[in-house]
C-alpha positions as CSV (number, residue, x, y, z in Angstrom):
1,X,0.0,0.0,0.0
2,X,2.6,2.3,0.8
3,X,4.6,1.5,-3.0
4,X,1.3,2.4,-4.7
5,X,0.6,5.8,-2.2
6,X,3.9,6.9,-3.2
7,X,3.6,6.2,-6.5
8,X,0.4,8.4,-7.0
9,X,2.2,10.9,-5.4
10,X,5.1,10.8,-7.7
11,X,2.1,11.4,-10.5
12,X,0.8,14.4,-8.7
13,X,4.3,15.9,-8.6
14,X,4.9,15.2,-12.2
15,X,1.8,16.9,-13.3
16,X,2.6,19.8,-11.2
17,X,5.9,20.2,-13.0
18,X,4.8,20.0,-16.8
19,X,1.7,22.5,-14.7
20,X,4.3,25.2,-13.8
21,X,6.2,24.7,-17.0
22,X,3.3,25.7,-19.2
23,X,2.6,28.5,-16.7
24,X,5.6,30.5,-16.7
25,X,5.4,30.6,-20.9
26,X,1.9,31.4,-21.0
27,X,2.4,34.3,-18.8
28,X,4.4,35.6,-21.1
29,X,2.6,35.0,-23.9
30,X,-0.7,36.9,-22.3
31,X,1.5,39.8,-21.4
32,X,2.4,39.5,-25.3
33,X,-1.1,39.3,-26.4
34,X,-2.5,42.0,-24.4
35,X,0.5,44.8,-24.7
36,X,1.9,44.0,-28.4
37,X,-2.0,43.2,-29.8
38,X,-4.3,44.7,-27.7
39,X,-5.9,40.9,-27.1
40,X,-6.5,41.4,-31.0
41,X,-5.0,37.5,-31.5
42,X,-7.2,34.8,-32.1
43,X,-7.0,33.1,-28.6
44,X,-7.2,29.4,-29.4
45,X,-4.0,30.8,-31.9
46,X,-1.8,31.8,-28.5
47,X,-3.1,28.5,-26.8
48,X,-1.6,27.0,-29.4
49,X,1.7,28.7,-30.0
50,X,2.2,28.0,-25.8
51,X,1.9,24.3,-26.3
52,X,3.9,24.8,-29.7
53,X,6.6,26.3,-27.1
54,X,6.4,23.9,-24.5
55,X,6.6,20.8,-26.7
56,X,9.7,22.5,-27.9
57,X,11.4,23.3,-24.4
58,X,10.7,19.5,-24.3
59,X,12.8,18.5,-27.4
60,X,10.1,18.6,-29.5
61,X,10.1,20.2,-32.7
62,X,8.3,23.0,-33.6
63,X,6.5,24.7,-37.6
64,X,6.1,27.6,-38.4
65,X,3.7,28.4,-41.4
66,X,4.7,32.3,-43.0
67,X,1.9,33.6,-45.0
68,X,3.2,35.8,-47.9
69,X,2.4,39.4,-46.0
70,X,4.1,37.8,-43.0
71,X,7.2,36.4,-45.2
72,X,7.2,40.1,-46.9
73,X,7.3,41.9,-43.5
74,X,10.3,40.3,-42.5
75,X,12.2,40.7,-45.7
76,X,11.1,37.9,-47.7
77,X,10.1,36.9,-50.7
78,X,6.3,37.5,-50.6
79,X,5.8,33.8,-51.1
80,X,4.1,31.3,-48.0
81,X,6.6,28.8,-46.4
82,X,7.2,27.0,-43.5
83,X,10.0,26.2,-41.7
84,X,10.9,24.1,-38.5
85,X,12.8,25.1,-35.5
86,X,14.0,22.4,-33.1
87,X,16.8,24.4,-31.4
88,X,15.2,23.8,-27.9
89,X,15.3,26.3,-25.2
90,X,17.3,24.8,-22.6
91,X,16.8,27.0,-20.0
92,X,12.6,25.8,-19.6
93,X,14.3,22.8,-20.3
94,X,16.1,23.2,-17.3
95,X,13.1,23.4,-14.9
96,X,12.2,20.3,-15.7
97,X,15.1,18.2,-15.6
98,X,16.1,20.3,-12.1
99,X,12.1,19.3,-10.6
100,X,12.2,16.3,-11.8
101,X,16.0,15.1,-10.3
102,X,14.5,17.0,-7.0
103,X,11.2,14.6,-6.5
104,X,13.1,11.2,-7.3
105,X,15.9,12.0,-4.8
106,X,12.9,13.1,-2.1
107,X,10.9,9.6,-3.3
108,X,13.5,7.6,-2.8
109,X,13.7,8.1,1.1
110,X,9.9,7.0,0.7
111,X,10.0,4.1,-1.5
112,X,12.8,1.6,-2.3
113,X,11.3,0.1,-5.5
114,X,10.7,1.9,-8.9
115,X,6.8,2.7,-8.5
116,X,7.9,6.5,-7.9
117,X,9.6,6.2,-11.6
118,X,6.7,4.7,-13.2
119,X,4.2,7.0,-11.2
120,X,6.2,9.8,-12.4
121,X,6.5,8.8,-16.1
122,X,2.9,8.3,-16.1
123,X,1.7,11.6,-14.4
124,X,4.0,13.4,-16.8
125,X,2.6,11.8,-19.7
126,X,-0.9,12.8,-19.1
127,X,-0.1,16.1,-18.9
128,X,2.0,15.8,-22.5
129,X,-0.5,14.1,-24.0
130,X,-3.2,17.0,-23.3
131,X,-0.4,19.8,-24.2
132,X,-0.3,17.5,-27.6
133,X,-3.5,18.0,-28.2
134,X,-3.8,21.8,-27.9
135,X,-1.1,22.0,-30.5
136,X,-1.3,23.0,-34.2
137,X,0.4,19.8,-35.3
138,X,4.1,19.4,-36.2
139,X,6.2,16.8,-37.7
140,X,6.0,14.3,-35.3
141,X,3.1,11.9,-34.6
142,X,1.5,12.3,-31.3
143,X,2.8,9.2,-29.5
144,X,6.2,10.8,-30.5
145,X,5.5,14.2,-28.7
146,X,4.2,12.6,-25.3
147,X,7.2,9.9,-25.7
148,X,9.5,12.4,-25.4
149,X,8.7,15.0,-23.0
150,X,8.0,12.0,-20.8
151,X,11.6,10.9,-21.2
152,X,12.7,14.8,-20.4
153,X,11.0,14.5,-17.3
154,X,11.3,10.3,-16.1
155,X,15.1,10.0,-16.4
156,X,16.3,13.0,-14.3
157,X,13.8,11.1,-11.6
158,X,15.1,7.9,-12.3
159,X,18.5,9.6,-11.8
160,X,17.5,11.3,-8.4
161,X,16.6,8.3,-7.0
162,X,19.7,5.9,-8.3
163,X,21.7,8.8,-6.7
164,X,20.4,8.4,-3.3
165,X,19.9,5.1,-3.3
166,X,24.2,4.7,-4.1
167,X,24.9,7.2,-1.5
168,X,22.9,6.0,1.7
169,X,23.2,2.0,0.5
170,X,20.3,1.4,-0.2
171,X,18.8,-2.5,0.0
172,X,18.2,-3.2,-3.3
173,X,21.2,-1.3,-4.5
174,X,23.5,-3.2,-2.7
175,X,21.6,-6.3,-4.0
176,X,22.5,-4.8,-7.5
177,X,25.8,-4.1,-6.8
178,X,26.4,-7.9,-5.6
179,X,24.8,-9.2,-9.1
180,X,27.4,-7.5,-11.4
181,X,29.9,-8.6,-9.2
182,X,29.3,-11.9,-9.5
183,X,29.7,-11.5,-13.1
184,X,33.3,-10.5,-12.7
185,X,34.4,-13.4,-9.8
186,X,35.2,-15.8,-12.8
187,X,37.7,-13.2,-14.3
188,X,39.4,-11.9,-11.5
189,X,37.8,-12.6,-8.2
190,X,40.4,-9.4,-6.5
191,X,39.3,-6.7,-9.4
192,X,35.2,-8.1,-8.4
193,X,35.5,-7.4,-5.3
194,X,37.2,-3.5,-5.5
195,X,35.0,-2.7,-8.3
196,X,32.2,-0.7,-6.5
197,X,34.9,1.5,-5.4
198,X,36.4,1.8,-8.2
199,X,33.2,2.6,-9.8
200,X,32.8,5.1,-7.6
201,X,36.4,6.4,-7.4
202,X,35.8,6.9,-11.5
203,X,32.6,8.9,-11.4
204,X,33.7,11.2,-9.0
205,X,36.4,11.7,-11.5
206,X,33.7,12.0,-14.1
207,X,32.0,14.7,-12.1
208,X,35.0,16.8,-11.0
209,X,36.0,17.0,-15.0
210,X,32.2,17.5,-15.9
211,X,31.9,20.4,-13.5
212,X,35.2,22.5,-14.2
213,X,34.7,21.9,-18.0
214,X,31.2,23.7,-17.8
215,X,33.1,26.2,-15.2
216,X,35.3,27.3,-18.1
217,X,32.3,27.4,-20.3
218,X,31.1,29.8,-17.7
219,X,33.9,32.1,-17.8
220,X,34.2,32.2,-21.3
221,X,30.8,33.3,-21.7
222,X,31.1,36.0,-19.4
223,X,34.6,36.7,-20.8
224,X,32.7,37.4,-24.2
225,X,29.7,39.4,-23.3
226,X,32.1,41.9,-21.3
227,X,34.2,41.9,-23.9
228,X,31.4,42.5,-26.6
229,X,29.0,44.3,-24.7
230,X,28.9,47.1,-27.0
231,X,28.0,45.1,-29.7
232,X,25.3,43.3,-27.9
233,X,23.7,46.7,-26.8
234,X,24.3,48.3,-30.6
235,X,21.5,45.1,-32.0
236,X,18.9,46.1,-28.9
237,X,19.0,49.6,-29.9
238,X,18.4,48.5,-34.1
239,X,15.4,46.0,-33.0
240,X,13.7,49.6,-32.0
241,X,11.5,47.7,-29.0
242,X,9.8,48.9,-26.4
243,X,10.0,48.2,-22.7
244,X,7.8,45.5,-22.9
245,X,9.8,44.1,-26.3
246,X,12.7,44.5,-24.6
247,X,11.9,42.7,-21.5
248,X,10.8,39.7,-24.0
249,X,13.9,39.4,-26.2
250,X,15.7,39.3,-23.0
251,X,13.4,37.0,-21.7
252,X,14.0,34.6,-24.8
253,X,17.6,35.5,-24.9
254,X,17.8,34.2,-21.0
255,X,16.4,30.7,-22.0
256,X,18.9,30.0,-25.2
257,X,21.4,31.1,-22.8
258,X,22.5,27.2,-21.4
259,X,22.7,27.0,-25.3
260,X,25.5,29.4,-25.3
261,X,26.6,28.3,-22.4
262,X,27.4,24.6,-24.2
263,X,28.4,26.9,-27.6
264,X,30.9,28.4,-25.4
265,X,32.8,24.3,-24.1
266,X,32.6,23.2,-27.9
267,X,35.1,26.5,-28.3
268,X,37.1,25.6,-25.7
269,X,37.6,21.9,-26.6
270,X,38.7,22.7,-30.6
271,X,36.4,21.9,-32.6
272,X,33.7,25.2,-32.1
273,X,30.2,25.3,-33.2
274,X,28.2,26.7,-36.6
275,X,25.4,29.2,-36.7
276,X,24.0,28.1,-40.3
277,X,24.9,25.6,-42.3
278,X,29.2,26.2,-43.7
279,X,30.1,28.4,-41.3
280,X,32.2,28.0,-38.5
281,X,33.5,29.4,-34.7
282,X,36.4,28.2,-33.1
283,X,39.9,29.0,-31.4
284,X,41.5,29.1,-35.1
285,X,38.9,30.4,-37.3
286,X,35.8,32.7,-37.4
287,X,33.6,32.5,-40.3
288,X,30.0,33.3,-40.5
289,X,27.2,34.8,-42.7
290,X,24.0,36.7,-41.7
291,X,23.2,36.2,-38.6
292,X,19.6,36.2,-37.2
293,X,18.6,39.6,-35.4
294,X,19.0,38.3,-31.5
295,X,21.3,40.7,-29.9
296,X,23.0,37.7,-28.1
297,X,24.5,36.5,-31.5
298,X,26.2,40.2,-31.7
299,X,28.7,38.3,-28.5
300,X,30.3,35.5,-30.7
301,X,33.9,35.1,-29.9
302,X,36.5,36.2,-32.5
303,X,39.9,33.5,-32.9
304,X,42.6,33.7,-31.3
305,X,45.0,33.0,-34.3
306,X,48.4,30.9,-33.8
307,X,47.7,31.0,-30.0
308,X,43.8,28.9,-30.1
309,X,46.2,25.8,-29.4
310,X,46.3,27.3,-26.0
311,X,42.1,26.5,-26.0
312,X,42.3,23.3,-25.8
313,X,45.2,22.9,-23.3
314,X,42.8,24.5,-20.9
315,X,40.7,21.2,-21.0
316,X,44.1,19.0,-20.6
317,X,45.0,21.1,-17.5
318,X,41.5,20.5,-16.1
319,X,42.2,16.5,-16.3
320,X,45.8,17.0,-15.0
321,X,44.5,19.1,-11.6
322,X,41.3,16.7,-11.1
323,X,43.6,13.7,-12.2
324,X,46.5,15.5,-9.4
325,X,43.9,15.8,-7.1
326,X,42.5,12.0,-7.0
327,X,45.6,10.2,-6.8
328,X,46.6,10.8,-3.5
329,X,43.4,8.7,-2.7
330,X,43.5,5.3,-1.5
331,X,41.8,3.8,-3.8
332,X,44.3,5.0,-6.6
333,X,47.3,4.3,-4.3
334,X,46.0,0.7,-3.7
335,X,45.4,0.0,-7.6
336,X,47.2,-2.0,-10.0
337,X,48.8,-0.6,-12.8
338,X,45.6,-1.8,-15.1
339,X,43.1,0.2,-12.8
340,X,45.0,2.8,-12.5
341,X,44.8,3.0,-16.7
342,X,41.2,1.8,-16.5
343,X,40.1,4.5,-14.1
344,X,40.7,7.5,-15.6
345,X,40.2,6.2,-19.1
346,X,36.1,5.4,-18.4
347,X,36.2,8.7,-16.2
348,X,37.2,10.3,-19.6
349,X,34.5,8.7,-21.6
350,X,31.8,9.4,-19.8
351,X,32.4,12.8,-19.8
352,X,33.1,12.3,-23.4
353,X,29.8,10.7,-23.3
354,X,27.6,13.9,-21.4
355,X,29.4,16.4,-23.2
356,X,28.1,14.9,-26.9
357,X,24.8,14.7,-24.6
358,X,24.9,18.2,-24.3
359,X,26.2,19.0,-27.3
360,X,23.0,17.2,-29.2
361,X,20.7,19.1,-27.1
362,X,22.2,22.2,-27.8
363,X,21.8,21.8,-31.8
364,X,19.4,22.1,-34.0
365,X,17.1,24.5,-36.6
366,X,16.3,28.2,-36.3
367,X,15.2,29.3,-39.3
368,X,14.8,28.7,-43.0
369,X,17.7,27.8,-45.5
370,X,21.4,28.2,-44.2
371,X,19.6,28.3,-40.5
372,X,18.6,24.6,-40.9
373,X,21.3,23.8,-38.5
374,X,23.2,25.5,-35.5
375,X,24.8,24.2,-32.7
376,X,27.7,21.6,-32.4
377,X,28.6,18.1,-33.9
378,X,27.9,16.2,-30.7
379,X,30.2,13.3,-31.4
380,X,33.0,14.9,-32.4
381,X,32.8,17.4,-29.3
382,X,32.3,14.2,-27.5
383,X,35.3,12.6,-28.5
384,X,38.0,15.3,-27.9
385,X,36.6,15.8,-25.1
386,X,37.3,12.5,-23.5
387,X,40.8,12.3,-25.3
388,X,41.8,15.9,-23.7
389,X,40.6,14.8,-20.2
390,X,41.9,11.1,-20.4
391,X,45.9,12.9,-21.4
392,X,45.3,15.4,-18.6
393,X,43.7,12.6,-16.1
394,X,46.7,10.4,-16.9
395,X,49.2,13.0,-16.8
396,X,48.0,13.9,-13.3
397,X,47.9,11.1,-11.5
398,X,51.3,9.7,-12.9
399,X,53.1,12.6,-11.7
400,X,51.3,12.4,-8.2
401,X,52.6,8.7,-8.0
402,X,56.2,8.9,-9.0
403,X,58.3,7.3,-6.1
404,X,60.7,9.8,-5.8
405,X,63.0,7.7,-4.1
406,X,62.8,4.9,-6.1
407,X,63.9,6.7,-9.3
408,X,66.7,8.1,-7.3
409,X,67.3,4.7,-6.4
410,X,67.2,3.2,-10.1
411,X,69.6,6.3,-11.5
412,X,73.2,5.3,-12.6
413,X,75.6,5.5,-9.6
414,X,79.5,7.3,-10.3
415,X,81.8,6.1,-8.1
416,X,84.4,9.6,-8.9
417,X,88.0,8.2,-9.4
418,X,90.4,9.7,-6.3
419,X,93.9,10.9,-7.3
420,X,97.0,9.4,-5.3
421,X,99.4,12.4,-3.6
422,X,101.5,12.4,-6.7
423,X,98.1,13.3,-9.0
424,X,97.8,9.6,-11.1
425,X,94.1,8.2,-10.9
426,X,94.5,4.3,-9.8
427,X,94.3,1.7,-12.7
428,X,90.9,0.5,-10.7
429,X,89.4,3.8,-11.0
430,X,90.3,4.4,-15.0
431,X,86.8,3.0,-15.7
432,X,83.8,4.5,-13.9
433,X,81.3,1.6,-12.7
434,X,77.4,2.1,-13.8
435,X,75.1,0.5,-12.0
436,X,72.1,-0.8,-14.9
437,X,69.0,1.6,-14.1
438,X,66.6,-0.7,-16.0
439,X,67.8,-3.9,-13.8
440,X,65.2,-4.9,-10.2
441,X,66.3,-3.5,-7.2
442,X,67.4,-5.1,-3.8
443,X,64.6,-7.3,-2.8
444,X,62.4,-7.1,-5.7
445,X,62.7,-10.4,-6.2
446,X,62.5,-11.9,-2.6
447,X,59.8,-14.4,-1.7
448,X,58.3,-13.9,1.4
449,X,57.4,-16.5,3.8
450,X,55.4,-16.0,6.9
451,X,57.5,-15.7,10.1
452,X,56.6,-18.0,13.2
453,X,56.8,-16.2,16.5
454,X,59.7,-17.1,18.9
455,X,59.3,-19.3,21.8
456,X,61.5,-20.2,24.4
457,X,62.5,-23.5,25.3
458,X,65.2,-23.5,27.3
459,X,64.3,-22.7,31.3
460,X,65.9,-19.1,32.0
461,X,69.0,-18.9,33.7
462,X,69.6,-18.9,37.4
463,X,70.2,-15.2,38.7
464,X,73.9,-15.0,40.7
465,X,73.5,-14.0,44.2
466,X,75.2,-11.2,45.2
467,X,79.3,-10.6,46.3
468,X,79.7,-9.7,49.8
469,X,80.5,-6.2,50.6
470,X,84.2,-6.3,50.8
471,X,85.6,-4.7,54.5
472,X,86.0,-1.5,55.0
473,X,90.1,-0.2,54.7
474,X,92.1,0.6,57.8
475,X,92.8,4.1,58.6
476,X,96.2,5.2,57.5
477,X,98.8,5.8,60.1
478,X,99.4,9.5,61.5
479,X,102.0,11.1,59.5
480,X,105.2,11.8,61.6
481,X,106.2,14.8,62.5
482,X,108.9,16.4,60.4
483,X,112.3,16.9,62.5
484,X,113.5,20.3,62.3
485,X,116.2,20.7,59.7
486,X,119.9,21.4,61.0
487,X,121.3,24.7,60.6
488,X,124.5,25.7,58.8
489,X,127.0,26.4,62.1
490,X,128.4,29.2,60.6
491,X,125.1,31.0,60.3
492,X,124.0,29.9,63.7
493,X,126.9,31.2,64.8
494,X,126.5,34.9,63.4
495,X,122.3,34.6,64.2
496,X,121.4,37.2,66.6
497,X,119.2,34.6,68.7
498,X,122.2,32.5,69.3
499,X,123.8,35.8,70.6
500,X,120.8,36.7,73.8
501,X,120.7,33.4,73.9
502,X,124.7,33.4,74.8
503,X,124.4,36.3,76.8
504,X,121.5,35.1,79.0
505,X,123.5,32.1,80.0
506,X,124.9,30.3,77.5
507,X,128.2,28.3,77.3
508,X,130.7,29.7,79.8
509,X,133.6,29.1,78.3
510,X,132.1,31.1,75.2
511,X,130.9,33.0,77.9
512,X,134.6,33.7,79.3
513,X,136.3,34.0,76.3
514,X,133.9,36.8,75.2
515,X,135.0,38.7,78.6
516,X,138.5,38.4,78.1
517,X,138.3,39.3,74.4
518,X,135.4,42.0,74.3
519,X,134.1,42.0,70.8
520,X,133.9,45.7,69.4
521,X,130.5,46.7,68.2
522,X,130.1,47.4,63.9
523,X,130.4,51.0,62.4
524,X,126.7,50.4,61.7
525,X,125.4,49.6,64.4
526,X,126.8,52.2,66.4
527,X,124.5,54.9,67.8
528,X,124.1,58.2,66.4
529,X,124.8,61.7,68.0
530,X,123.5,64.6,66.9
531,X,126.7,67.1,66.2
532,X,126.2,70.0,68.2
């Protein structure tokens, strides 16, 4: 019950979305028909041209039927013709493929099975299949214009929903995931079980590329309406409109703007785009004829000469920073030398694959004659574009992942010859010795084996007890006391102590002799008188 509730709900939304669609172009269609005409149009004749517009935001073509007067008032031959223009406008496009990627990642958090898809799809189809009816009739048949609009609308949803579902692991993704592995186990049972990371690993490649190629599409058309605003404002002024005109051809000019927008990557990539059959914008060229009277057209880039090489080495250095980037994740450090190839090279593609997507939607009619066709050749866009970002990819992960120190490593060795004293070079250094770069290095050939842990067998050694403290030293003897050194007799003899010593009571034979003989006292020692 709860699949088949969501499921009506996915309808409701859809019809809401074709709802608001239709809405914001007949608005300006009324406006139209009551400021231009005066509400002097037939009005089942701007139903009609609404749903004429709608279809064609939805990739359906649209005819146009010129009556002579109306052929003559625009500078024709007064002659009735019809022409088809199937140029859609991708910016209404744009709504719905936005709304509709918005409700499938909401339903999916609802509903794990694919009623929201086929709820959707039907919902949306109703709502075509009226639209298809109010129309004047085109080219198609009617099953043709539902089909289509349906598909506008159904695969962003199926897209929303795949989206979550991958990101939050989903049941019945996982289950998915498990099948197309087991269609890989008998090839390589390793490669089957890294490939959802891998997967992923490459469209997150896919996505950084996508989204800084339609960056630089960005720039670039900014780059040229700055550059040729003048232009641009010198065609408003010729269409002579008033406010309300004006406010339309901008209107119109805002929706073929995404159309630019993908105009603007073809330049970038090489190969440019055409507006009319034989002519021709790119980097190297810039050759056109009449143009139609949209003011945007006035902001067509001019070439760039010798130097449009430098165009598309903007897209190579887009691969080589997102490529830079990636390969310091571990999934890239982990791979192989063949996913590490394989990678990049699918990342490439598919954004080979959603540029010639866009490319295809941003072509078609706009006019009679040389107008039959303006836009891009999707699949050659398409294909340099995944060449430029597969060099650029592999350029930048290979220089991330150079082993620095292994190529040291594998460089030739010089052993520099040393000169004996005398300045000869030794015979065994007359030839230098190269080691061969190209040849394995140490231990790129060893096997490994698994080690066993160590065990020990043997019981552990007895611990030696510990040597006595040896006994402490005796005390050295006291140091004798130093006998007084003898005296030279002569000097004791003329020493003034050994004199009061004599004279207190010394020897008395010295003592007698020294009486008899009275020793006479020195010149210098005698005292002094002062002369009178």
């Amino acid at each position: 019950m709860r699949a088949v509730l969501t499921a009506v709900i996915a309808a409701i939304e859809a019809v809401a979305v074709a709802v608001a669609g239709f809405a914001v172009i007949a608005v300006a269609a009324v406006l139209l028909w009551w400021l231009t005409f005066e509400l002097g149009a037939d009005p089942l004749g701007l139903v009609a041209t609404v749903a004429d517009v709608w279809q064609l935001a939805h990739l359906v073509p649209m005819t146009i039927d010129l009556s002579a007067v109306a052929a003559l008032s625009v500078g024709l031959p007064a002659e009735a013709f019809s022409f088809t223009i199937s140029l859609a406008p991708l910016g209404l496009t744009f709504i719905t493929v936005v709304l509709g990627a918005r409700s499938g990642w909401r339903l999916a958090e609802r509903s794990h099975t694919a009623g929201p898809i086929v709820g959707g799809a039907v919902g949306f189809a109703v709502a075509a299949g009226v639209v298809a009816t109010l129309t004047d009739g085109g080219t198609w048949p009617t099953w043709l214009m539902v089909l289509v609009p349906t598909l506008v609308y159904a695969v962003p949803l199926a897209v929303g929903m795949v989206a979550r579902a991958a990101l939050e692991g989903h049941e019945w993704w996982a289950l998915a995931v498990r099948s197309v592995q087991r269609v890989f186990e008998p090839l390589s049972g390793p490669a089957a079980a890294a490939l959802p990371e891998r997967a992923a690993e490459g469209l997150r490649l896919a996505l950084a590329s996508l989204a800084m190629l339609v960056g630089l599409g960005a720039v670039g058309v900014a780059a040229v309406l700055l550059t040729k605003y003048a232009d641009v404002i010198a065609l408003s002024q010729s269409l002579q409109l008033d406010l309300f005109g004006s406010i339309m051809v901008f209107v119109l000019q805002l929706a073929l703007l995404p159309v630019m927008w993908v105009w603007a990557i073809a330049w970038f990539v090489g190969p440019g785009f055409a507006v009319g059959v034989g002519s021709s914008v790119s980097p190297f060229d810039t050759l056109v004829w009449p143009l139609p009277s949209l003011p945007i057209l006035g902001a067509l880039p001019n070439d760039w000469g010798w130097a449009g090489a430098l165009a598309p080495v903007l897209v190579i250095m887009i691969g080589v920073i997102v490529g830079a980037v990636a390969a310091g994740q571990p999934v890239l450090r982990r791979a192989t030398v063949g996913a590490t190839l394989t990678i990049p090279i699918a990342a490439a593609a598919a954004v080979g694959l959603a540029v010639a997507l866009l490319g295809w939607l941003a072509s078609g009619a706009i006019g009679p004659g040389r107008l039959a066709f303006a836009g891009v050749h999707a699949w050659v866009i398409g294909g340099c574009v995944a060449i430029e970002i597969a060099v650029g990819l592999l350029i930048g992960i290979g220089a991330r992942q150079v082993d620095v120190a292994r190529l040291k490593s594998s460089l030739p060795s010089v052993a520099l010859p040393r000169r004996n004293p005398s300045g000869a070079v030794p015979a065994e250094h007359t030839e230098m010795r190269v080691t061969d770069a190209l040849g394995p290095l140490p231990g790129d050939d060893a096997e490994t084996q698994p080690i066993e842990p160590l065990r020990f067998t043997h019981p552990p050694e007895p611990v030696p007890e510990p040597a006595p403290a040896p006994a402490p030293a005796p005390a050295p003897a006291p140091e004798p006391e130093p006998e007084p050194a003898s005296v030279d007799p002569l000097l004791d003899a003329f020493s003034w102590e050994n004199q009061g010593a004599q004279d207190a009571g010394g020897d008395p034979a010295r003592s007698d002799r020294s009486s008899a003989h009275p020793r006479s006292t020195p010149w210098w020692r005698k005292p002094r008188h002062d002369q009178e």
